[in-house]
C-alpha positions as CSV (number, residue, x, y, z in Angstrom):
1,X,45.3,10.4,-111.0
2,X,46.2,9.1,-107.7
3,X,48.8,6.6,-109.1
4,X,50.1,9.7,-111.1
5,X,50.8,11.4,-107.4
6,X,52.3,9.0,-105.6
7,X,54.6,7.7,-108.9
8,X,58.2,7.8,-108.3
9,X,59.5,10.5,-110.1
10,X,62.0,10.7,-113.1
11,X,65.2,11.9,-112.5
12,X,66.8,11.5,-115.3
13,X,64.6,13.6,-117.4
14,X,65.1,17.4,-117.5
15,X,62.6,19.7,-115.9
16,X,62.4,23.2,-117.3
17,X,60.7,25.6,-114.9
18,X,58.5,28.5,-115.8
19,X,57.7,31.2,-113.2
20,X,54.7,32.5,-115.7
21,X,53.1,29.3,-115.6
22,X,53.6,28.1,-112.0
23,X,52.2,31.6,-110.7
24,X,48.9,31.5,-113.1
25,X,48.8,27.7,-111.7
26,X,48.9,29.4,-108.0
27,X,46.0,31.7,-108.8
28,X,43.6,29.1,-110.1
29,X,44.7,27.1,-107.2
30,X,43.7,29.8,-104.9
31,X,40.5,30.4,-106.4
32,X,39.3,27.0,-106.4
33,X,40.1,26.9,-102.5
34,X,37.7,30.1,-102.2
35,X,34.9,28.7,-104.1
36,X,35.4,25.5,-102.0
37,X,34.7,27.7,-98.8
38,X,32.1,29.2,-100.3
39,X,29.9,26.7,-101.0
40,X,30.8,25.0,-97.6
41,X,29.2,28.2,-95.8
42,X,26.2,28.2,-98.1
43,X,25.5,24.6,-96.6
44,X,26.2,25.7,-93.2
45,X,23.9,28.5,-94.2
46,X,20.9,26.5,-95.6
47,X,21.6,23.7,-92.1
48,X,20.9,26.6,-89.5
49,X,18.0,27.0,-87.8
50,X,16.0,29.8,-88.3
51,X,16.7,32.5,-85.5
52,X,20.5,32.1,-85.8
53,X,20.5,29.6,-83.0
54,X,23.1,27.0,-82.7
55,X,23.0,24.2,-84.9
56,X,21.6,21.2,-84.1
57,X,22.0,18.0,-85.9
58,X,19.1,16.1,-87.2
59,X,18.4,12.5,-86.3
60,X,16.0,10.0,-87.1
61,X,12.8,9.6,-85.7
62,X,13.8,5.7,-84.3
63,X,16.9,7.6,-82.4
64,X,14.9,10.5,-80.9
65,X,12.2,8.2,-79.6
66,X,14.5,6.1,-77.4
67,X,14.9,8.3,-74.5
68,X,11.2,9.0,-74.4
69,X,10.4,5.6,-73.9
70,X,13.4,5.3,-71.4
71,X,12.0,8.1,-69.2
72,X,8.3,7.2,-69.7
73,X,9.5,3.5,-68.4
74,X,11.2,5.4,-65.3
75,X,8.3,7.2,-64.6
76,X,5.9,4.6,-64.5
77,X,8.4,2.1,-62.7
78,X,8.2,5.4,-60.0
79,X,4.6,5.3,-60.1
80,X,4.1,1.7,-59.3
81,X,6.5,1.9,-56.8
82,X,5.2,5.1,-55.4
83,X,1.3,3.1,-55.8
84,X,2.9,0.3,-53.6
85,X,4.5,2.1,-51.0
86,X,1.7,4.0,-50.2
87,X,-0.5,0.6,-50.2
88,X,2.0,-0.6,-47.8
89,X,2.0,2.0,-45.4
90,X,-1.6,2.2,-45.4
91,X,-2.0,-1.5,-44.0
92,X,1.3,-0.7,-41.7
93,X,-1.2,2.1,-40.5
94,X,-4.1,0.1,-40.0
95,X,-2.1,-2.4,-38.3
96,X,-0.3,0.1,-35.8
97,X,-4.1,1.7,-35.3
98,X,-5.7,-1.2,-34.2
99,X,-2.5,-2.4,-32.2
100,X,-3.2,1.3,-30.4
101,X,-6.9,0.5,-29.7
102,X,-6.0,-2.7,-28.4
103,X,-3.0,-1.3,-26.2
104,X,-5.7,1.2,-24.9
105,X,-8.8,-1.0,-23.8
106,X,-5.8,-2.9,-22.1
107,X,-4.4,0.1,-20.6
108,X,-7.9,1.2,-19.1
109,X,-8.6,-2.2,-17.9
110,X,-5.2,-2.6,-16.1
111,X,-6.1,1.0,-14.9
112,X,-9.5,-0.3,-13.3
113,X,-7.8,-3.3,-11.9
114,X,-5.0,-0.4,-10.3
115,X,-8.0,1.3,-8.8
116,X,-9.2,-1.8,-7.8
117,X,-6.1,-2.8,-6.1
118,X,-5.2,-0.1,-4.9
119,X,-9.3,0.3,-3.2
120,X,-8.3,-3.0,-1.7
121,X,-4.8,-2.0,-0.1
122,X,-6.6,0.7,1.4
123,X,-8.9,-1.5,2.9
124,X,-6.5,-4.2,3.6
125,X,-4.1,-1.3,5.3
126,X,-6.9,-0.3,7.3
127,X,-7.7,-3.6,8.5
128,X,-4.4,-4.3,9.6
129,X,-3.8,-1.0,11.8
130,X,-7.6,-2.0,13.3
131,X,-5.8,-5.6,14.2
132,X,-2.6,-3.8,15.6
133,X,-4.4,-1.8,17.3
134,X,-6.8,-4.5,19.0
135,X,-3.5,-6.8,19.3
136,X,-1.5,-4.4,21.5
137,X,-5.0,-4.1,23.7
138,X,-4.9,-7.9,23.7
139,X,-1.3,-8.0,24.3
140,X,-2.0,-5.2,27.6
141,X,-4.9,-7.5,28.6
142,X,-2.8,-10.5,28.7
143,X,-0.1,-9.2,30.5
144,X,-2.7,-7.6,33.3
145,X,-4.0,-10.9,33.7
146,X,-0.8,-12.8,33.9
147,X,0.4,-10.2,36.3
148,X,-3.0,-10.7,38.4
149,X,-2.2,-14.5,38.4
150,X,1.3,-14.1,39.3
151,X,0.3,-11.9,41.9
152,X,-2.8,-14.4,43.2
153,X,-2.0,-16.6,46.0
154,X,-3.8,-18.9,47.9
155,X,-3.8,-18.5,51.7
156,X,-2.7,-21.5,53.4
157,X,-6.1,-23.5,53.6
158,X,-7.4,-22.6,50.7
159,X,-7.4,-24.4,47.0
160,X,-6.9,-23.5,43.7
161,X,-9.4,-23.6,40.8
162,X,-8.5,-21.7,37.5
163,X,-8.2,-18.3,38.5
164,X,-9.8,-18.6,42.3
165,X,-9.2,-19.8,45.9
166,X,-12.0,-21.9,47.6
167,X,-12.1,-22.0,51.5
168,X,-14.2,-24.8,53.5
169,X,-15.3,-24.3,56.4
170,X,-15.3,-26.7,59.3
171,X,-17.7,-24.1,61.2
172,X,-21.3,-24.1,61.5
173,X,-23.3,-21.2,60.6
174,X,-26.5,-19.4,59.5
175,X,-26.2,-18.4,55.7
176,X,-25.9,-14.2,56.6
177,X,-22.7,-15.2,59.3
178,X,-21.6,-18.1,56.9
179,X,-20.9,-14.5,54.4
180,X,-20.1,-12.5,57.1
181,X,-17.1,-14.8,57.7
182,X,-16.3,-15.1,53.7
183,X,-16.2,-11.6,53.5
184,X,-14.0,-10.8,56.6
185,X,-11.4,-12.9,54.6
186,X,-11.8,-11.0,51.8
187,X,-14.0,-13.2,50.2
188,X,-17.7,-14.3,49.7
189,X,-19.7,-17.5,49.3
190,X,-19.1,-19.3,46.3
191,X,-20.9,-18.7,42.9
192,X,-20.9,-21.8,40.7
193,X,-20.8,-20.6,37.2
194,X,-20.4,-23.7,34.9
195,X,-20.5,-27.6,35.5
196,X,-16.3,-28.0,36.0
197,X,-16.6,-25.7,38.9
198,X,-19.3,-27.3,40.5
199,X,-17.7,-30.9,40.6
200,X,-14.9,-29.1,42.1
201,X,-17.2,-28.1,44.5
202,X,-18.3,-30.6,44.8
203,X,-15.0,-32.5,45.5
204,X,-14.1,-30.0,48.5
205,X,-17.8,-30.9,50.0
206,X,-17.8,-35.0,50.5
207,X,-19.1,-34.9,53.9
208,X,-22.1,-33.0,54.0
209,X,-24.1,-30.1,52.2
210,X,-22.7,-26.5,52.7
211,X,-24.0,-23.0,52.3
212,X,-23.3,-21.7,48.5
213,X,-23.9,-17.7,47.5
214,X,-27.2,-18.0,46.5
215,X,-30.3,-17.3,48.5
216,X,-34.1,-16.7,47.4
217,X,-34.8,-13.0,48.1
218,X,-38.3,-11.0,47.9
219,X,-38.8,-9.0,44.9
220,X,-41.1,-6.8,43.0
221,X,-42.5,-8.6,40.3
222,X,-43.9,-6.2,37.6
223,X,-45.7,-8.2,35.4
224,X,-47.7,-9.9,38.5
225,X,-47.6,-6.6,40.3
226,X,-47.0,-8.6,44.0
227,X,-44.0,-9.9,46.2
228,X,-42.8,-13.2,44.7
229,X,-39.4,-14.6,45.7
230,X,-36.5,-15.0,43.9
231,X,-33.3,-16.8,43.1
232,X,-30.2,-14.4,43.1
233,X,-26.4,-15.0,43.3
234,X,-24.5,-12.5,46.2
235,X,-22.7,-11.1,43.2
236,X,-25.8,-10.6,41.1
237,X,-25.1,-12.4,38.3
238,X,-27.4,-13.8,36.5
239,X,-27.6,-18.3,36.7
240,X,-26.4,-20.2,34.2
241,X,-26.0,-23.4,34.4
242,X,-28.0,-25.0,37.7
243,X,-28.1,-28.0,39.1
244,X,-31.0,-28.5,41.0
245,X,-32.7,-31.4,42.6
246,X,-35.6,-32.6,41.8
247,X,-38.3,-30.1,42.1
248,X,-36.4,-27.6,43.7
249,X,-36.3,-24.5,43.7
250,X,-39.4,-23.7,45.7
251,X,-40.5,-20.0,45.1
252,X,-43.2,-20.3,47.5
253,X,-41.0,-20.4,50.7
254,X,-39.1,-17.8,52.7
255,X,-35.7,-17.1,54.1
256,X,-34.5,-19.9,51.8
257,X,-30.9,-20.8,50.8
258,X,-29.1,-22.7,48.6
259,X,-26.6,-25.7,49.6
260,X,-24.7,-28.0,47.8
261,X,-24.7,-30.8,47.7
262,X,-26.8,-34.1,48.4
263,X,-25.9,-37.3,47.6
264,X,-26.7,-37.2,44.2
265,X,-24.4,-33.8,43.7
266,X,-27.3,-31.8,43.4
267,X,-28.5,-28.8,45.1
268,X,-30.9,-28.3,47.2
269,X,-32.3,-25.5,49.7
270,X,-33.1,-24.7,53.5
271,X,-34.4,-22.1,55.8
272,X,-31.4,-20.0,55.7
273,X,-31.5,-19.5,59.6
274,X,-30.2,-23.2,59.8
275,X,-26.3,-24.0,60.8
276,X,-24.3,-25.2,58.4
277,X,-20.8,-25.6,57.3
278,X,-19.8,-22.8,54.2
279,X,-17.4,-22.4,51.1
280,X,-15.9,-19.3,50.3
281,X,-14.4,-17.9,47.0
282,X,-11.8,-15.3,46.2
């Protein structure tokens, strides 16, 4: 029928039209359309879902599955993600945790050693204002003495030892006028305190013995409960060193007095009432 259609047409031939026939052509035309359309709509009809909602158009079962799978993939993917973040961040939290314990036991032992430290400055702070302090006193001291030594001079006559002046006598005198005179010169007989003062005593004294400040004087001895008599420097201090002779000192004998020296450089005593030359000491 087709071939028919699209056949080239014949000219030549005479066509004889009828209005009557092409009209009742027309009409079934026209009704075959409707019918068409008609049985169109019942499909539509019979397609729709019940309700009168929009159509939809049915698939197979292989193509709706797809996206089901897809998304139940996606999830899970999530999941497991989700699963090992959390694992993650609970060893990050773990890790920071004991990092925090072990920044605080080091944060209260550096404290203690602070305290520590800090105890010790104190200390330390105090010590040092104690030494200040006992360094100016020092420092006072010093420059008392250096201005006492400036200011000591020996008369002319006398000698120099460390921080005194010795006078000899060429007099003769008992041992009370042999002080009298020391101490009209502003001095007193000498007191030999430790061995390098008694050689230089004993230097200054080469040609004979000489009367020395100390003299035997009666006391009250307590423990005895009698008169005894004792050895006592003019100043009262106590003796140190002492350099006796031989069996001296007597305590049995009076009015006795200390010279220095014999021939050996040691000292020895006599009746204080005697004449002898003296040394004094300022």
């Amino acid at each position: 029928m087709s071939s028919d259609i699209y056949a080239k047409p014949d000219l030549s031939k005479k066509v004889r039209y009828d209005r009557k026939v092409q009209e009742v052509d027309w009409e079934e035309r026209e009704v075959d359309i409707y019918e068409r359309a008609d049985a169109i709509g019942d499909h539509r009809a019979d397609t729709q879902p019940p309700g009168g909602g929009p159509r939809t158009e049915e698939h197979p079962p292989a193509v709706r599955s797809r996206p089901l799978r897809v998304a139940a993939y996606c999830l899970g993917l999530l999941c497991l993600l989700l699963i090992t973040g959390i694992i993650l961040l609970s060893i990050r939290y773990n890790s920071v945790t004991l990092e925090k314990d072990q920044l605080s036991n080091d944060y209260s032992r550096l404290q203690g050693k602070v305290s520590d430290i800090s105890f010790k400055h104190s200390e330390l702070q105090s010590s040092y204002q104690t030494l200040s302090e006992n360094h100016s006193q020092l420092q006072e001291e010093v420059k008392t003495l250096e201005g006492k030594i400036e200011k000591k001079w020996c008369p002319e006559g006398w000698r120099r030892f460390g921080c005194s002046c010795y006078f000899k006598s060429n007099e003769r005198k008992t041992w009370q006028g042999s002080r009298d005179d020391c101490q009209q010169k502003g001095a007193d007989l000498v007191v030999i305190n430790n061995k390098e003062e008694h050689t230089f005593v004993l230097e200054m004294n080469m040609d004979g013995d000489s009367w020395i400040g100390l003299q035997a004087r009666k006391m009250w001895n307590h423990t005895r409960y009698s008169w005894q008599w004792e050895w006592e420097w003019v100043d009262r201090s106590p003796q140190t060193d002492t350099f006796w002779a031989t069996g001296l000192p007597d305590y049995d004998r009076n009015n006795e007095a200390a010279t220095c020296c014999n021939q050996q450089g040691q000292w020895t005593e006599s009746n204080s009432y005697g004449s002898k030359n003296w040394i004094c000491e300022k």
